[in-house]
MARZA-194579 format. One record per residue: residue number from 1; residue in three letters; x, y, z of N, C-alpha, C in turn. Coordinates in steps of 0.2 Angstrom, whole numbers. Layout:
<nodes>
{NUM, "ala", {X, Y, Z}, {X, Y, Z}, {X, Y, Z}},
...
</nodes>
This chain:
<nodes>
{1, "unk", {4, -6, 0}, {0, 0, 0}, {4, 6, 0}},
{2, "unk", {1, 13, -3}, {5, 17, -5}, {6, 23, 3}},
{3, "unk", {8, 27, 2}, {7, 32, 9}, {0, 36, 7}},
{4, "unk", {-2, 36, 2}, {-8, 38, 2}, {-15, 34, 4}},
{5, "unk", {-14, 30, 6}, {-19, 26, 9}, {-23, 21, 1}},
{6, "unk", {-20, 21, -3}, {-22, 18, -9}, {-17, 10, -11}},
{7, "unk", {-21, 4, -13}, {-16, -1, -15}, {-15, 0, -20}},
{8, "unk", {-7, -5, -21}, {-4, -5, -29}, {-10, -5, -37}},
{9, "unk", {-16, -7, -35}, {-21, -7, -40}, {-24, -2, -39}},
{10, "unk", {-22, 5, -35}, {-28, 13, -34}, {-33, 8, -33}},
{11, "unk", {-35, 4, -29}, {-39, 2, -24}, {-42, 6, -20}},
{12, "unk", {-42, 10, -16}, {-43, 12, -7}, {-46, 6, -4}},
{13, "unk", {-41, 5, 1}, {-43, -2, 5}, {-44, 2, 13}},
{14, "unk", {-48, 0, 18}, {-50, 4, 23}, {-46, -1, 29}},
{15, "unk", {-44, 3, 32}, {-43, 0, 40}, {-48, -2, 43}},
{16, "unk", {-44, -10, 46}, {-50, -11, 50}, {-54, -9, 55}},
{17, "unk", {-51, -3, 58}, {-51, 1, 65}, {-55, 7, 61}},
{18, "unk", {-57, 7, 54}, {-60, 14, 53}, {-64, 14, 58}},
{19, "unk", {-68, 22, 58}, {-75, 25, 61}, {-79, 27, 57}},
{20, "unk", {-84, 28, 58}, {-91, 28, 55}, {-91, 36, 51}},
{21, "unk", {-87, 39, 52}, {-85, 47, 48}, {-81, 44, 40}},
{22, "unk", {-78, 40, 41}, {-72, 36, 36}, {-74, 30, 31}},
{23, "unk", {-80, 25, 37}, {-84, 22, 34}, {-91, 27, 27}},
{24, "unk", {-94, 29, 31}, {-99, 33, 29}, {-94, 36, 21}},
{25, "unk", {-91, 40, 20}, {-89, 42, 17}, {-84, 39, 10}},
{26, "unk", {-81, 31, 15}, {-77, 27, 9}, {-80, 20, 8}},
{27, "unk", {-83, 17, 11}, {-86, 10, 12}, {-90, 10, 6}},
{28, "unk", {-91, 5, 0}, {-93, 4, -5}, {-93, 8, -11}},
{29, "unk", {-85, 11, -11}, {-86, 17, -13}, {-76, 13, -19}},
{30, "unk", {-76, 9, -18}, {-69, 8, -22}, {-67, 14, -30}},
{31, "unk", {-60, 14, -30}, {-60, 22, -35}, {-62, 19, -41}},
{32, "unk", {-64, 21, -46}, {-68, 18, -52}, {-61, 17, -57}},
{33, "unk", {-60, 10, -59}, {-55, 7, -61}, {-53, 11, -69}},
{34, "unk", {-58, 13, -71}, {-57, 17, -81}, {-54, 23, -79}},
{35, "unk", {-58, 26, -73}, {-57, 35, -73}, {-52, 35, -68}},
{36, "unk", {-51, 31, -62}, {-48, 35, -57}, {-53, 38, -51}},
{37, "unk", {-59, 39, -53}, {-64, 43, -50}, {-65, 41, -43}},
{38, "unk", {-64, 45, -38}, {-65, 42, -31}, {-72, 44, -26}},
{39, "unk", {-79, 46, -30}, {-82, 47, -29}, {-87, 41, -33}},
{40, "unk", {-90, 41, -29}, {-95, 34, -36}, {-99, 38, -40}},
{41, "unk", {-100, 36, -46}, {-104, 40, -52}, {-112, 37, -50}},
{42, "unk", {-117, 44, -53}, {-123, 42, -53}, {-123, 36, -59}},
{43, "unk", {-125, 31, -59}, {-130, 27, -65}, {-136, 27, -65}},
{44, "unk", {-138, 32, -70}, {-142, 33, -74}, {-148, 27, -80}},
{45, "unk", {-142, 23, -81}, {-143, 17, -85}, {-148, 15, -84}},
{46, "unk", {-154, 11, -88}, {-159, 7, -85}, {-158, 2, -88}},
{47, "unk", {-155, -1, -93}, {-152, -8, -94}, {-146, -5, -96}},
{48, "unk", {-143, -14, -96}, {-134, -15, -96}, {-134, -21, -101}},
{49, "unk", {-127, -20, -103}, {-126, -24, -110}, {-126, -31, -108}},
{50, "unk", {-130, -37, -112}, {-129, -43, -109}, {-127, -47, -116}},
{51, "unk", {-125, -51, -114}, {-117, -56, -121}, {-124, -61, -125}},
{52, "unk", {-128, -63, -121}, {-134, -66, -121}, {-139, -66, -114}},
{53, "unk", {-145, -66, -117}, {-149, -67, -113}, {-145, -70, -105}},
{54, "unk", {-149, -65, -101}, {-143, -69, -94}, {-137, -68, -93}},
{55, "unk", {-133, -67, -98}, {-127, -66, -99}, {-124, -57, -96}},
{56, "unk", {-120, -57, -91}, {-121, -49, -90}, {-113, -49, -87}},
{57, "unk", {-112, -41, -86}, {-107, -42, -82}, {-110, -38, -73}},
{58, "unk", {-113, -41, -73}, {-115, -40, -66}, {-120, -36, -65}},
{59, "unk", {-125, -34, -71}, {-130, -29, -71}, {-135, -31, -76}},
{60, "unk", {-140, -32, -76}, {-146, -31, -82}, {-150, -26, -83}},
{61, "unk", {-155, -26, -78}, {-158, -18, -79}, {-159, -18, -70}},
{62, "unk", {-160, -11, -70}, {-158, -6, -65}, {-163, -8, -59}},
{63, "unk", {-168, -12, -61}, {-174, -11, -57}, {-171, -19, -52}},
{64, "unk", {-165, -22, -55}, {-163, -30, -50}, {-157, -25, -47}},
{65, "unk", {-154, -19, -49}, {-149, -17, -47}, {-142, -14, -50}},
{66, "unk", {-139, -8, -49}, {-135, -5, -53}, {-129, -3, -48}},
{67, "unk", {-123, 0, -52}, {-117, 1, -48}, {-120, 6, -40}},
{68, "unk", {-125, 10, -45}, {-123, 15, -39}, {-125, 12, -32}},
{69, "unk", {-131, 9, -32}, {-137, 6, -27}, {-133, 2, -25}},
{70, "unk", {-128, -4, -28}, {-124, -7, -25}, {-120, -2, -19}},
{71, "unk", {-115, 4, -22}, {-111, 6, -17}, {-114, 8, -12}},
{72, "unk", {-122, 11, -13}, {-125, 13, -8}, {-126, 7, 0}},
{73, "unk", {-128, 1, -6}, {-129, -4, -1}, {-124, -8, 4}},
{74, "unk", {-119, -6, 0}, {-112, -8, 3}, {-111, -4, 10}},
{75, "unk", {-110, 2, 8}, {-110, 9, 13}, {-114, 8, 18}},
{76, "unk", {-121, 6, 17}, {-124, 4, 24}, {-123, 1, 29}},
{77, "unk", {-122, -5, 25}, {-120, -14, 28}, {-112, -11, 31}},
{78, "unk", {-110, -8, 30}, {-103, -8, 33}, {-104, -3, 38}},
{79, "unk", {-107, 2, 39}, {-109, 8, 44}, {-114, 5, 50}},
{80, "unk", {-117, -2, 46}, {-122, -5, 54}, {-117, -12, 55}},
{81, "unk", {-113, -12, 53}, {-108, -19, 53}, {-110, -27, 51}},
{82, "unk", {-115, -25, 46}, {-120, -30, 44}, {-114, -33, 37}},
{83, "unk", {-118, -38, 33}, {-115, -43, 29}, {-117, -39, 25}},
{84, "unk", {-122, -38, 23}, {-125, -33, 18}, {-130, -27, 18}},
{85, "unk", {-130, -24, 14}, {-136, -19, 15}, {-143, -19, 10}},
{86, "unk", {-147, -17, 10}, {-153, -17, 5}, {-155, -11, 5}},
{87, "unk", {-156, -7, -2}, {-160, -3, -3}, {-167, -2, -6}},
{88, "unk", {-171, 2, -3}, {-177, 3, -8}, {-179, 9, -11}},
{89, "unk", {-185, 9, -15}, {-186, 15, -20}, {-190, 18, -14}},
{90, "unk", {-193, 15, -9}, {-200, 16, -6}, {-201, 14, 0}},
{91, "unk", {-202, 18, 7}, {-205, 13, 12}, {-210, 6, 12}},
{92, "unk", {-213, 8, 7}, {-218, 2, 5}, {-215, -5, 3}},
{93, "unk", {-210, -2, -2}, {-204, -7, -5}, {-203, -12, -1}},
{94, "unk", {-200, -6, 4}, {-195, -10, 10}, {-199, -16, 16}},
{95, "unk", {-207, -11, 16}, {-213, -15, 18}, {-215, -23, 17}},
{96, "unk", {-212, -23, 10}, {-216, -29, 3}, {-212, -33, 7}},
{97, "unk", {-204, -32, 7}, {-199, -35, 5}, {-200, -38, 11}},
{98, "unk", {-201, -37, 18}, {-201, -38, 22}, {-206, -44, 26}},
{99, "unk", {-210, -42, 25}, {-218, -44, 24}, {-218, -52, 21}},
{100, "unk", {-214, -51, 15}, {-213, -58, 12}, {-208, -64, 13}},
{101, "unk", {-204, -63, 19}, {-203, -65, 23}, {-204, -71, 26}},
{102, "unk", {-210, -69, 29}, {-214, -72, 32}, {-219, -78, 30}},
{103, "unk", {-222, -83, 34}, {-226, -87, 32}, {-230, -89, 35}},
{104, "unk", {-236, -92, 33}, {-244, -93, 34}, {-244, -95, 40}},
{105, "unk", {-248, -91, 46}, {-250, -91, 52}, {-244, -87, 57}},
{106, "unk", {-238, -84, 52}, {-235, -77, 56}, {-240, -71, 59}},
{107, "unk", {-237, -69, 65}, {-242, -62, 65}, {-236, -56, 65}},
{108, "unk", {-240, -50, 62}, {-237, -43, 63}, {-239, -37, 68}},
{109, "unk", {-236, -37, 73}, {-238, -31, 75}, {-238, -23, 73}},
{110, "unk", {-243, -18, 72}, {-240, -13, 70}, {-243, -9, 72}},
{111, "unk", {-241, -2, 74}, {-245, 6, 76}, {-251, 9, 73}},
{112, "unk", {-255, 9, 76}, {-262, 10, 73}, {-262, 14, 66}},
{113, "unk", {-257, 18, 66}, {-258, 26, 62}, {-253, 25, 58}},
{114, "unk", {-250, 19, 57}, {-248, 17, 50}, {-248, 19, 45}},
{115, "unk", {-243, 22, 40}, {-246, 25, 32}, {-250, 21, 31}},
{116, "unk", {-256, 23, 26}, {-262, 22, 23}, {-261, 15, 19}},
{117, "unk", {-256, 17, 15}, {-254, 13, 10}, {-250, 6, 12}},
{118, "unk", {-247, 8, 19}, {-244, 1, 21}, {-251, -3, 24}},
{119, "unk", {-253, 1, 30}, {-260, -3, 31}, {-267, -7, 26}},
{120, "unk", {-265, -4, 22}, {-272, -5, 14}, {-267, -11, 13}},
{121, "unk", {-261, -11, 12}, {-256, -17, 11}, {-256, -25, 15}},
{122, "unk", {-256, -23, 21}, {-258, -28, 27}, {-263, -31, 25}},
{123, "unk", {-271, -26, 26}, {-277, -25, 25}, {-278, -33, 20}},
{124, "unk", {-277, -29, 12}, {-280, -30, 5}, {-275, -37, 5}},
{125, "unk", {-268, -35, 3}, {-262, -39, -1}, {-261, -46, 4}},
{126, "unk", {-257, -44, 10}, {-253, -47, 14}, {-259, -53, 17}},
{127, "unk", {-262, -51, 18}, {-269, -54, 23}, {-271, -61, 20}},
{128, "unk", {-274, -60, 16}, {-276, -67, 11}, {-269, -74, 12}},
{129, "unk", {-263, -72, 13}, {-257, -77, 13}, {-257, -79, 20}},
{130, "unk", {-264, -79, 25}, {-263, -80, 30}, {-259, -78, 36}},
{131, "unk", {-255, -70, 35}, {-250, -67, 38}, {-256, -63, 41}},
{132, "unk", {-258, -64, 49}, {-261, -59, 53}, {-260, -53, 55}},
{133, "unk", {-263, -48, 56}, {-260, -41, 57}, {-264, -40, 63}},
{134, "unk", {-261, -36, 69}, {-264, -32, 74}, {-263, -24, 72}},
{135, "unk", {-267, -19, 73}, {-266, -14, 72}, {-267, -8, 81}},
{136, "unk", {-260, -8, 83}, {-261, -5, 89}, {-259, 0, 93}},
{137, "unk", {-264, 6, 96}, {-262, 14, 100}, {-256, 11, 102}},
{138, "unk", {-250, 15, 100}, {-245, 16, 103}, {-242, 23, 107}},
{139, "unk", {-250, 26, 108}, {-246, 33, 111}, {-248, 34, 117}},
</nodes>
């Protein structure tokens, strides 16, 4: 490693003593191999080049996942000291993803005054799969 805090590859590789000021700022975030660029670029892209069907280099379309969301999700997981991190477009998202999880004769408890939309969720969606909801004053 250099005295710049970079490897022989312009890598940035992180101490394992960093803090949450260094993680936050460097964790999922390696210098961009073409440019040099040591901030992560937006991806814009909503698909990626695939060799064939299935065939990708690690992207398809944006909505299974793209670089940037990747760094983001890295930088999380690394900031709660987790294995991984997940992002979503949406409370709701995050709601679905969670939700489904679950299996027939689970129960959820949740705050009366729940957004509308996750409640109508539980209600309408979730409920039929046998996942039971409690809706209760928290205050």
């Amino acid at each position: 490693m250099g005295g710049n805090g970079h490897a022989k590859d312009d890598v940035y590789t992180l101490p394992l003593e960093a803090g949450f000021g260094t993680l936050a700022i460097h964790a999922g975030q390696p210098a961009d191999k073409q440019t040099g660029a040591v901030i992560t670029p937006i991806s814009l892209s909503t698909t990626f080049v695939q060799t064939s069907p299935g065939v990708h280099k690690g992207y398809d379309y944006s909505r299974s996942g793209n670089p940037t969301r990747q760094a983001f999700e890295e930088c999380v997981a690394a900031l709660e000291h987790g294995k991984y991190g997940l992002a979503f477009a949406s409370g709701l998202a995050a709601t679905t993803a969670v939700i489904h999880t679950l299996n027939a004769g689970d129960h959820v408890i949740s705050i009366d005054d729940v957004y509308g939309g996750t409640q109508r969720y539980f209600r309408r969606v979730a409920n039929p799969f046998n996942v039971t909801f409690s809706f209760i004053d928290l205050s």
